[in-house]
C-alpha positions, 0 to 999 in steps of 0.5 A: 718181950721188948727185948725179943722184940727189938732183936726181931726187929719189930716197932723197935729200933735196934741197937747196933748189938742187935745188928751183929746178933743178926749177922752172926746168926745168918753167917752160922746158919749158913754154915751149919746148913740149918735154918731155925724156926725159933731164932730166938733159940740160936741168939741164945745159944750164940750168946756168951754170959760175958756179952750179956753182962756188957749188953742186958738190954739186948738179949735175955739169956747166954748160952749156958741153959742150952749148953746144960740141955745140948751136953744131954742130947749130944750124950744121948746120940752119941751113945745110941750111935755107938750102940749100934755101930760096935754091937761086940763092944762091952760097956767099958769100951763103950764108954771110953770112946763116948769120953772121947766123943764128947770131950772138950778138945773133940767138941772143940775142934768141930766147933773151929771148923764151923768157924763158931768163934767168930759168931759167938759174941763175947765182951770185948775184954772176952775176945781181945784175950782170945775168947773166940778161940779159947777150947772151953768156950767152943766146947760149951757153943757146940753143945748149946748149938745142939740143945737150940736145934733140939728144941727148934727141930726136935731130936731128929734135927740135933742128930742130922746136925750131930752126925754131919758135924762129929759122928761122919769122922767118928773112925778118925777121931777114935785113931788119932792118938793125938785125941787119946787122953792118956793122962785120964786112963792112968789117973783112972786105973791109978786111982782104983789100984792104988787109991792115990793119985799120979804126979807129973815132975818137969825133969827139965827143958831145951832148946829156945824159946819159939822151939821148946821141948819139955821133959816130964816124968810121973810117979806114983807112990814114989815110983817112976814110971814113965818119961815122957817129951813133948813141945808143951808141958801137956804134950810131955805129960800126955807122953809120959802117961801113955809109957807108963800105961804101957809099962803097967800092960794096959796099952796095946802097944801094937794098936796103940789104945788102952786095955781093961786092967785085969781084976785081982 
């Protein structure tokens, strides 16, 4: 209680963590276009556990419980938005696009553009190595963001704050193919046909340090069956998977996104 106490600010002195937490939680609501009634609920979801074991005496939980309820919520609206919107969608198909939806580098992104990385707090060893900016971190922010707004404003509030910050693009995300994780379809299907997994070959390099291109081949069972280049070694799998998607049909190489395998 003390604790809460003191980050509110009454009949306690405030520590200058105090200080920052507050800061930042007034930069975000702003930014969010939310005001929390329970603003305990944001300095949680604010709070990286790398803060918290640097600062024990000013706040009383990270961000992780939020997180684990917000990836709820976020699914649940997610999915409903979907429903609704594509009603000649199959399950399959659905599914795909909630994956990308909810996946780490989507969440991410959003995440930047509210700026989240500069008013969540992390230790200082945290940010000096780029926390602020690390995918992961912003991913499990956003989904705590979504779980503190639920239970500040119920699920109304999580899905005006869902909508404005992820579903209002929902047709850009789903055409851009720099978000389609090819690697993921091939490993899916691969797995189910073949009861294996793919491996990804670094073939070679060129060019200099600031200006790379990588060269990736995967195999499956000993056979190659895409080649792929690109800037990083992600970027080169990522292109090596999607042309041994489409050498296996389940690309549609006139619309760019992947097909159901046909079942033997």
């Amino acid at each position: 209680m003390r604790r809460i106490l003191q980050w509110l600010g009454i009949g306690v002195s405030r520590s200058h963590h105090t200080a920052d937490l507050k800061t930042a939680i007034g930069g975000f609501e702003t930014k969010a276009s939310y005001r929390f009634g329970d603003r305990t609920l944001i300095a949680c979801a604010l709070t990286h556990r790398s803060y918290l074991n640097s600062n024990k005496n000013d706040l009383p939980s990270s961000n992780e419980r939020l997180e684990f309820l917000g990836d709820a919520v976020l699914e649940l609206v997610v999915n409903e938005h979907l429903y609704r919107r594509f009603p000649d969608h199959q399950e399959g198909e659905l599914t795909k696009m909630k994956s990308l939806l909810v996946s780490r580098s989507i969440l991410a992104d959003q995440a930047s553009a509210l700026e989240l990385g500069t008013y969540i707090l992390l230790s200082d060893a945290e940010r000096e190595s780029g926390g602020e900016s690390r995918a992961s971190i912003l991913a499990d922010g956003f989904e705590a963001v979504i779980g503190a707004i639920y239970l500040d404003g119920g699920l109304s509030a999580a899905q005006a704050f869902i909508q404005k910050n992820l579903l209002w693009k929902i047709s850009e995300i789903l055409d851009n193919e720099d978000y389609r994780n090819y690697k993921s379809s091939l490993q899916e299907y691969v797995q189910e046909k073949f009861k294996t997994y793919p491996r990804y070959l670094t073939l070679g390099e060129r060019g200099p340090d600031h200006d790379k291109v990588f060269e990736v081949e995967v195999v499956i069972k000993r056979e190659r069956l895409g080649i792929g280049e690109g800037k990083t070694k992600k970027a080169a799998e990522q292109a090596a998977a999607k042309n041994a998607l489409l050498k296996l049909g389940l690309l549609d190489s006139t619309e760019g996104d992947t097909v159901d395998p046909v079942s033997d």
